[in-house]
N, C-alpha and C positions, 0 to 999 in steps of 0.2 A: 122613038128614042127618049131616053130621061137624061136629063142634065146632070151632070158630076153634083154628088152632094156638097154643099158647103155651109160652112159656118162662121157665126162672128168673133173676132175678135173680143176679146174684155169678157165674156161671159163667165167666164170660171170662178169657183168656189173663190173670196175673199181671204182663206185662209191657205191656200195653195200658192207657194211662190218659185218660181225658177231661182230666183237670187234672194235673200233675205235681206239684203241688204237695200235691195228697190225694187220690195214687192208687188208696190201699187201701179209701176211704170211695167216690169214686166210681166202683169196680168195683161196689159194690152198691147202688148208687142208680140204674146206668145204666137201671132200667127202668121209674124217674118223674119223674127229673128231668134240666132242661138244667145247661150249669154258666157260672157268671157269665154272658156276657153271647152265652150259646147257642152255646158253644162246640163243635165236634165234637170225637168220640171221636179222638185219636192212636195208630195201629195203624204196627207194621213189618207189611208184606204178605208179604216176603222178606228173611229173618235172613240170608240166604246175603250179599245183596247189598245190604243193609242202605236195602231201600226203603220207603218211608214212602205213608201214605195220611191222611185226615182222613175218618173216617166223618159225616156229617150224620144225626141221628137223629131222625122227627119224636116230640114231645112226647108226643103222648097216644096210647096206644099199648094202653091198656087189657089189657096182659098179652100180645098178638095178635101174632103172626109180621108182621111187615112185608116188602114184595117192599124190591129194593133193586135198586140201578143201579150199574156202573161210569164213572167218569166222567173225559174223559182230555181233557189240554190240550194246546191247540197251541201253538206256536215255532219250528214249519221243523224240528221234530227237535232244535234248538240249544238252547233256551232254554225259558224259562216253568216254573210249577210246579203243583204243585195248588192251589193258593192262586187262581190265575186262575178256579179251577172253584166257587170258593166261592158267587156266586150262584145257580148252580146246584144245587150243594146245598142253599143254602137253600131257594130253590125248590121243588124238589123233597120235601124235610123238612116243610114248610108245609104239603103236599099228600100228606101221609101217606106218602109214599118213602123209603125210605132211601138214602143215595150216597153212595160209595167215592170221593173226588177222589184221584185216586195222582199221584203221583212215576213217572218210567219212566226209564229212562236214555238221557240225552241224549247228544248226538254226543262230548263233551271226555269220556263216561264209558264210551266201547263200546257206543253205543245204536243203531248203524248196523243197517240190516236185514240180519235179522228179528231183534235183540236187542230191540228196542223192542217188536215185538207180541208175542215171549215173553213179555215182561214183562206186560203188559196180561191176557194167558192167566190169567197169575198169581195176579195182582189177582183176577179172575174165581173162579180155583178158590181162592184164600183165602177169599172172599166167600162160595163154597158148603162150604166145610168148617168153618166158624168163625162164621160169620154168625151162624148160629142163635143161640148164646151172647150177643149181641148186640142178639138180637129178631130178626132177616133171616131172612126166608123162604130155603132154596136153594133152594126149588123153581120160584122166581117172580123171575130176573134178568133186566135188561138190561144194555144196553152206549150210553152216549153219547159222542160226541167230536165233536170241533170243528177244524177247520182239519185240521192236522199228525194232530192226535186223532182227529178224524174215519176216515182212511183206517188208525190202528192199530186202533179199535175194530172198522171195517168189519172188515177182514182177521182179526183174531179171531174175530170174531163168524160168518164164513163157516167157519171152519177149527176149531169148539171143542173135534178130539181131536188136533190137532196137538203136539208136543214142546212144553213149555215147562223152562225153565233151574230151577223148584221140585220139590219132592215133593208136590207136590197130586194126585190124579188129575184126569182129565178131568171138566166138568160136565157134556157133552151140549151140545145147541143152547140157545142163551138165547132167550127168549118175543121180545124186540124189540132193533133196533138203529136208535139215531137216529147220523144222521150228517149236520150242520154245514159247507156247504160245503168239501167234502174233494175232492183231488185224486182222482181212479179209475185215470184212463188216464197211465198213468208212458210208453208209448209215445208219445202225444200231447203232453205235456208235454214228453218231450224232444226232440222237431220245434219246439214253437212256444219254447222256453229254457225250461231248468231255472236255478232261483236254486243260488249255491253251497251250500249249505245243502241243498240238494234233492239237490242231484249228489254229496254226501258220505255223505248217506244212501242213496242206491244202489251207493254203490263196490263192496261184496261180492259186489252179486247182479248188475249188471249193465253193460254199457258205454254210457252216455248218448250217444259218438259214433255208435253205431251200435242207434238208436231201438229197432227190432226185439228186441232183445236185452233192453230192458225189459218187455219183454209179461206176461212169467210173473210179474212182480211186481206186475202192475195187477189191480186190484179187474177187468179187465174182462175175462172169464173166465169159460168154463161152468162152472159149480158145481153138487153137489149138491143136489139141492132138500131144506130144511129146511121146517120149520115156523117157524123167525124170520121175522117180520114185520119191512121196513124203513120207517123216515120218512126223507126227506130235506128240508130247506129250504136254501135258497140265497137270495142277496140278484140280483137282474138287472144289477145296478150293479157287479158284485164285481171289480176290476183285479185281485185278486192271484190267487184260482182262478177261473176264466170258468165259466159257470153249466151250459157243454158238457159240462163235468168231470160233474156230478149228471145231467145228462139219457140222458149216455150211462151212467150205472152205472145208473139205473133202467131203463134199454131192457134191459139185458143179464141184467140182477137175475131180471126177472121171464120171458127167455127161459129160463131154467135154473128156473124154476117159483117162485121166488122170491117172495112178496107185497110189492110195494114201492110207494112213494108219494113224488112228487116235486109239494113245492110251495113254489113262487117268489113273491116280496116285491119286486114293482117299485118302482126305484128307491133298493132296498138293500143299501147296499156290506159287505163284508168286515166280518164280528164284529155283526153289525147286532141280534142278538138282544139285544145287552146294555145296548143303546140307551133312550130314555124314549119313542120315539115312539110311533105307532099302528102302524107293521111289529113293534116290537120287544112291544109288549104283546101280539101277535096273537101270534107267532112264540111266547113264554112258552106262554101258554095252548094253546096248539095241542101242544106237545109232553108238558103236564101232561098234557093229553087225551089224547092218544093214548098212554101210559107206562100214565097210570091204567087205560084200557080194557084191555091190553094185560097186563098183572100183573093183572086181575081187582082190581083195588079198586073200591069204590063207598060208596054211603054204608050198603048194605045189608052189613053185616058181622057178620049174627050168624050165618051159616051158611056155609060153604062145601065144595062138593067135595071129591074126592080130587088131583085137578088143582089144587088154591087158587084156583078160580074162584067168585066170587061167585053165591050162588043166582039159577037164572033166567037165567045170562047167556050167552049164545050164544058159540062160538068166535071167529065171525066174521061179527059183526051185519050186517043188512043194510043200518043207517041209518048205519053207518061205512065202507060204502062210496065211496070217491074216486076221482075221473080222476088218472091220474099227474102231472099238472102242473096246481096251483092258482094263480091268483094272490089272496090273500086281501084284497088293496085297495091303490088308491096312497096313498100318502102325502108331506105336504111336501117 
């Protein structure tokens, strides 16, 4: 057996502070206590380009490496911030995770592809070189996103030794990627209309009049077969990415060897996870559950492998077994 990883307090970057206000006191507290009113840690991910992240950290943490998640917002590319990611870090922190909500650069900033999923890269390899100082396991990330977010984590998440715009190295494959109603197929979207917003963040890579020419940019794509495991959920009701979007990136996911999981929330429009209903509380726990299983957390935490797998726990249990398309119950 190998001991639960741990780390020291006070290690962390000099310029990362939980509270600005008493930076120097909560670099060395970061590894017992929240600050005021559970506030996350405030990190630049990228000095170059001066991007910002909010770490969520959970509480009790008992000295122990924690996995950690990157967590990426959506806006069409235009808008929104990490700040939209907050319940999910909380979330996520609750449940013993740790999560990176980043800043990326949006369209009025050069965020047009692939500046955006460089950025995300980023995030990623900050998370696995720095982490540690923090609590953060590198050896145990993922990647979540949501809308816009969704298809830059995907797209990282498929590509983790590709160029990014930092001096990080590569991290390797991340253990899991949830992805949020995200578009896949940028060919199929631009037959049925891209929103302006959509057709500015292609301008680089492709010409939206001429569909075809999107292709190489769509999530939908032979790839390499990793060991990342994907979730997908989707709402059935979703106007603004049609549910086709997720069904065809899990068909394609799993032809290129891909482990992937597609499950639908009848009756569930666009951003539905953030919701009070009985989609959106299933939708919560469904994702803690699979993150958790997936970073090997459990409640069993006094031994783990050399993988950060919990004693006992199988790669790829047989009772987490799913059909690619669930639907987990209607609702009002």
């Amino acid at each position: 057996m190998i001991a639960p990883k741990r780390f020291t307090p006070g290690t962390a970057d000099p310029r990362e502070s939980r509270c600005p206000w008493f930076a120097p006191v909560a670099l060395l507290l970061t590894a017992a206590l929240g600050c005021g009113e559970g506030r996350p840690l405030e990190v630049t991910y990228h000095p170059e380009l001066g991007l910002r992240a909010s770490l969520y950290l959970p509480r009790d943490r008992h000295g122990q490496l924690v996995p950690g998640v990157v967590l990426v917002h959506g806006g069409c590319f235009e808008s929104g911030s990490r700040e939209a990611m907050r319940p999910h870090g909380e979330l996520l922190a609750e449940h013993g995770i740790a999560a990176l909500a980043i800043d990326y650069r949006l369209l009025s900033q050069g965020g047009a592809y692939p500046a955006a999923v460089e950025d995300v890269r980023c995030a990623l390899r900050w998370l696995h070189e720095r982490g540690a100082s923090h609590g953060v396991d590198p050896e145990r990330l993922a990647l979540l996103g949501a809308s816009a977010g969704g298809f830059l984590a995907a797209r990282a998440g498929l590509e983790p030794g590709q160029a990014a715009s930092c001096g990080f190295s590569s991290t390797g494959p991340v253990r899991a990627v949830v992805v949020l109603y995200a578009v896949s197929d940028w060919e199929l979207r631009a037959r049925t209309g891209l929103r302006e917003c959509e057709r500015r963040f292609l301008a680089r890579a492709c010409d939206p009049s001429r569909p075809l020419t999107c292709r190489a940019v769509s999530l939908i794509a032979p790839w390499v077969a990793l060991p990342t495991r994907f979730l997908i959920l989707h709402g059935s009701r979703d106007e603004d990415i049609r549910l086709e979007q997720s069904e065809r990136l899990v068909r394609h996911l799993r032809e290129s060897g891909i482990d992937a999981t597609l499950e639908t929330y009848p009756g569930s429009g666009h951003g539905f996870e953030l919701g009070t209903d009985l989609a959106a509380t299933r939708a919560k726990a469904r994702l803690v559950e699979f993150l958790r299983g997936e970073l090997a957390l459990s409640a069993d935490t006094e031994a783990v492998d050399s993988r950060g797998r919990s004693r006992g726990q199988r790669s790829r249990p047989e009772s987490d077994a799913r059909s690619s398309r669930e639907t987990p119950g209607e609702h009002p």
